[in-house]
LUMTOR-356908 format. One record per residue: x negated, y, z negated of N, C-alpha, C in turn; residue number from 1. Coordinates in steps of 0.2 Angstrom, whole numbers, padded with zeros to 4 digits, always signed. Example, Ala and Ser with C-alpha at 12.3 -4.5 7.8 and 13.67 -1.06 7.14 Angstrom:
BEGIN
   n_x   n_y   n_z  ca_x  ca_y  ca_z   c_x   c_y   c_z num
 -0066 -0028 -0039 -0062 -0022 -0039 -0066 -0016 -0039   1
 -0064 -0011 -0035 -0068 -0005 -0036 -0064 +0000 -0039   2
REM end
This chain:
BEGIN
   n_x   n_y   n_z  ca_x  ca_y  ca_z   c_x   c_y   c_z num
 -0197 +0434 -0347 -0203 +0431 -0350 -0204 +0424 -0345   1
 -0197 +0422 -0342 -0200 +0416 -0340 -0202 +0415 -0332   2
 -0203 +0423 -0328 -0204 +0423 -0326 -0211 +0426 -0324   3
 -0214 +0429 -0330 -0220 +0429 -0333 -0225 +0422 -0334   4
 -0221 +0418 -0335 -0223 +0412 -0338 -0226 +0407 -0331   5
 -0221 +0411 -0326 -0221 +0405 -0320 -0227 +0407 -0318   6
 -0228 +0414 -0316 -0234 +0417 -0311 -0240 +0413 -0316   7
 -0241 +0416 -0323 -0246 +0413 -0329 -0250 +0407 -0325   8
 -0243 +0400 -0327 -0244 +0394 -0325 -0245 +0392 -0318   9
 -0246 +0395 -0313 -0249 +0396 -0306 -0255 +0393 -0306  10
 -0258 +0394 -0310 -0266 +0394 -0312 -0268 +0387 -0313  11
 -0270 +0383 -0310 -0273 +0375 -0310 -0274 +0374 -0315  12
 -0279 +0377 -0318 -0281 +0374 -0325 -0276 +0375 -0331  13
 -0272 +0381 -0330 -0268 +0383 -0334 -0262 +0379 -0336  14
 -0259 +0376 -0329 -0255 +0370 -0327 -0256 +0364 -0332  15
 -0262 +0361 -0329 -0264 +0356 -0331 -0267 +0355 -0339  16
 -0267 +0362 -0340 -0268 +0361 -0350 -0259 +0358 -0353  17
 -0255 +0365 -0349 -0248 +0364 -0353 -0245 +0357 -0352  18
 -0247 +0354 -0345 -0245 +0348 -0343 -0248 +0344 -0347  19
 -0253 +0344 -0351 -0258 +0338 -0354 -0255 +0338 -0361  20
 -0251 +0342 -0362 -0246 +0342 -0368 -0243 +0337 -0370  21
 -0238 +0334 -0363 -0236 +0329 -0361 -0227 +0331 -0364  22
 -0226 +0327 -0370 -0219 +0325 -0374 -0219 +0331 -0379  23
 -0225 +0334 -0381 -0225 +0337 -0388 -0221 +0344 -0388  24
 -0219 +0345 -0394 -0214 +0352 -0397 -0219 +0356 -0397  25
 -0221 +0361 -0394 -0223 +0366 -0395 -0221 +0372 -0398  26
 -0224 +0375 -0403 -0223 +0380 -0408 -0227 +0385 -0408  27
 -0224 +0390 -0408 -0226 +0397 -0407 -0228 +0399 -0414  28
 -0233 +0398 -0418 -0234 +0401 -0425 -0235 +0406 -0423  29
 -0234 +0410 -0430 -0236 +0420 -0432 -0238 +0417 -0438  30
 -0242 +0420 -0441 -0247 +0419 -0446 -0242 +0426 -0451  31
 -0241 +0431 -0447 -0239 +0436 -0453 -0231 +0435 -0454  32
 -0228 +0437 -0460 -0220 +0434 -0460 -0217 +0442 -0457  33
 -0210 +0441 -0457 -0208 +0447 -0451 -0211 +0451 -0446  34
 -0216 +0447 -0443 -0219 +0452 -0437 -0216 +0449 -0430  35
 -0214 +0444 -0429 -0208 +0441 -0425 -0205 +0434 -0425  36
 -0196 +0436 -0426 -0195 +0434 -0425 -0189 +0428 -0420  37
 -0191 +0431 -0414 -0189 +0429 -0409 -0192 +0426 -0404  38
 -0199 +0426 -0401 -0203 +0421 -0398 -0208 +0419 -0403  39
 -0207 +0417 -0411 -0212 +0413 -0412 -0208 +0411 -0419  40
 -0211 +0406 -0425 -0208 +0404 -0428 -0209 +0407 -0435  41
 -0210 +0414 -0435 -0210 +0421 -0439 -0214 +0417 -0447  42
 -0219 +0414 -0445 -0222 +0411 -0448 -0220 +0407 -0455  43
 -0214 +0406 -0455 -0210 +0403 -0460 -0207 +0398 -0458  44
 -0203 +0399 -0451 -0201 +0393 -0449 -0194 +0396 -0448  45
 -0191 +0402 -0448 -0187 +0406 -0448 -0183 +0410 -0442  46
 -0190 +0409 -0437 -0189 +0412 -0430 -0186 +0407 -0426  47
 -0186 +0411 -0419 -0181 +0409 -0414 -0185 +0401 -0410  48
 -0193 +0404 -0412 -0198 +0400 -0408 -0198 +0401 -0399  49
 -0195 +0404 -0396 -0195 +0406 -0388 -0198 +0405 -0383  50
 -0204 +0409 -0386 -0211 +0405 -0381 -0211 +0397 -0383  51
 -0211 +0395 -0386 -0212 +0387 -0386 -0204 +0384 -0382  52
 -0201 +0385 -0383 -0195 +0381 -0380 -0197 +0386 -0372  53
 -0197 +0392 -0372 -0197 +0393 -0364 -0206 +0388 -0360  54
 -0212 +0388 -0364 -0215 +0384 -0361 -0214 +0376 -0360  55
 -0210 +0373 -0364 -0209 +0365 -0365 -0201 +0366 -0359  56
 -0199 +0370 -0354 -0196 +0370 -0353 -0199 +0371 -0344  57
 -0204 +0375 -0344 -0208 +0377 -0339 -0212 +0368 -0339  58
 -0213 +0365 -0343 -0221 +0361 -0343 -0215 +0354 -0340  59
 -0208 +0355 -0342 -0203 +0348 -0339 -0203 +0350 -0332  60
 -0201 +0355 -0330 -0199 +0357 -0323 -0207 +0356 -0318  61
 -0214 +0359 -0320 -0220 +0356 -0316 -0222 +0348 -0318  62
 -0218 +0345 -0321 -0218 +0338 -0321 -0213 +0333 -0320  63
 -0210 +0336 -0319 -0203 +0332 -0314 -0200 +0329 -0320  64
 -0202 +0332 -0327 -0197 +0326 -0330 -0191 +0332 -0335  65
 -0188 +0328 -0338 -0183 +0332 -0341 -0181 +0331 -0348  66
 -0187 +0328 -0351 -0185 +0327 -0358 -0184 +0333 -0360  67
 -0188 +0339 -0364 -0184 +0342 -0364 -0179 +0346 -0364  68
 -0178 +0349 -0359 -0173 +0351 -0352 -0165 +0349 -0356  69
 -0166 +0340 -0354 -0159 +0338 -0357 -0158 +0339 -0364  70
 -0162 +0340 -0368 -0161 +0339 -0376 -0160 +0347 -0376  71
 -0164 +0353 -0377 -0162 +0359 -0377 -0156 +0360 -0375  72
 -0154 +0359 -0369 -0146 +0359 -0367 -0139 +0360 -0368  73
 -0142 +0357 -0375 -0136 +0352 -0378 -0135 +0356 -0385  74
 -0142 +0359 -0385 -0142 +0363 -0392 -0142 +0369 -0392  75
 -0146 +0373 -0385 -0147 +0380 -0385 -0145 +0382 -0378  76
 -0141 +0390 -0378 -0139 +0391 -0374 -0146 +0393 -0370  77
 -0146 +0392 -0364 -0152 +0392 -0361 -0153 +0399 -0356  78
 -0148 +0403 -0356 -0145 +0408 -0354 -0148 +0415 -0358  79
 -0145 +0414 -0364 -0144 +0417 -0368 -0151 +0415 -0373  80
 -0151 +0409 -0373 -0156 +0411 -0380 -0151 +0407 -0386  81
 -0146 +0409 -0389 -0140 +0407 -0393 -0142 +0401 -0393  82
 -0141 +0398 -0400 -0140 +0391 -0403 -0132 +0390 -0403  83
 -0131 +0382 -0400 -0126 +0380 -0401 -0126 +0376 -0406  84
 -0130 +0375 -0410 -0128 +0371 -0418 -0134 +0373 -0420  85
 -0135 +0369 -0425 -0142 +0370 -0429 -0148 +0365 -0426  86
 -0147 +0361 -0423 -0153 +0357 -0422 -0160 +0361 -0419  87
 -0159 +0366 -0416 -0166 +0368 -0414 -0168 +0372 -0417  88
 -0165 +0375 -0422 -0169 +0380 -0427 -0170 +0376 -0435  89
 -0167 +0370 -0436 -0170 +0365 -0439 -0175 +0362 -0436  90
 -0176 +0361 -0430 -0183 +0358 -0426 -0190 +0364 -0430  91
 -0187 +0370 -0428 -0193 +0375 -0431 -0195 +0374 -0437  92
 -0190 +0374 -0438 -0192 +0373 -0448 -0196 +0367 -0449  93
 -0194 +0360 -0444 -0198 +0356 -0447 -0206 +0357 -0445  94
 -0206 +0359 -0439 -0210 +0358 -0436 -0218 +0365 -0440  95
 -0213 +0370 -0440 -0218 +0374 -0447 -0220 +0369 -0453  96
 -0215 +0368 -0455 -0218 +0363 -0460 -0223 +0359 -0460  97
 -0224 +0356 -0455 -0228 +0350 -0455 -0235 +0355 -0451  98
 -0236 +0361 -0448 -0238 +0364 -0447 -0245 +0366 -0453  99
 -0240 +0370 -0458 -0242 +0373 -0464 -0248 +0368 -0468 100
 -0243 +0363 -0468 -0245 +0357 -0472 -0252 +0353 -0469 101
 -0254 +0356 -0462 -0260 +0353 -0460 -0263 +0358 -0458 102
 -0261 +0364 -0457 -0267 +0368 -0459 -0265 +0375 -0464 103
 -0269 +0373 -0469 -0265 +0376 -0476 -0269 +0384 -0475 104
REM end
């Protein structure tokens, strides 16, 4: 996928939208529950979220910076996929939340 992402992100304007994101967590919602959960946040807050941690990881690298980059690191194996604690999959869960709660 994230080679997919790269060719994607080629695109000037496509760039420049994900780069105008800047700092923010990006969240992969699915609207339906059990339709995935591995690139999106299985609309519960349940999923792995993939696509968002793989594009906030593509948006640090076209921007020279590494906020992400360095905090994912620490949490998820970047390799794998695999969480090395709970903090990223409590990031989803918030991050649904607060999702939910503003667009109900």
């Amino acid at each position: 996928m994230q080679h997919v992402l790269d060719q994607k992100f080629q695109d000037k304007e496509l760039r420049k939208k994900l780069t105008s994101t800047k700092n923010a967590f990006l969240l992969e919602h699915n609207p339906v529950p059990g339709r995935d959960a591995i690139w999106s946040n299985n609309s519960d807050g349940s999923g792995m979220n993939w696509l968002g941690l793989q594009l906030m990881l593509l948006r640090d690298r076209l921007s020279g910076q590494e906020r992400w980059t360095a905090w994912l690191q620490q949490h998820v194996n970047l390799f794998t996929g695999k969480p090395l604690d709970s903090a990223w999959s409590d990031l989803v869960k918030r991050a649904t939340k607060v999702t939910l709660a503003s667009f109900p």
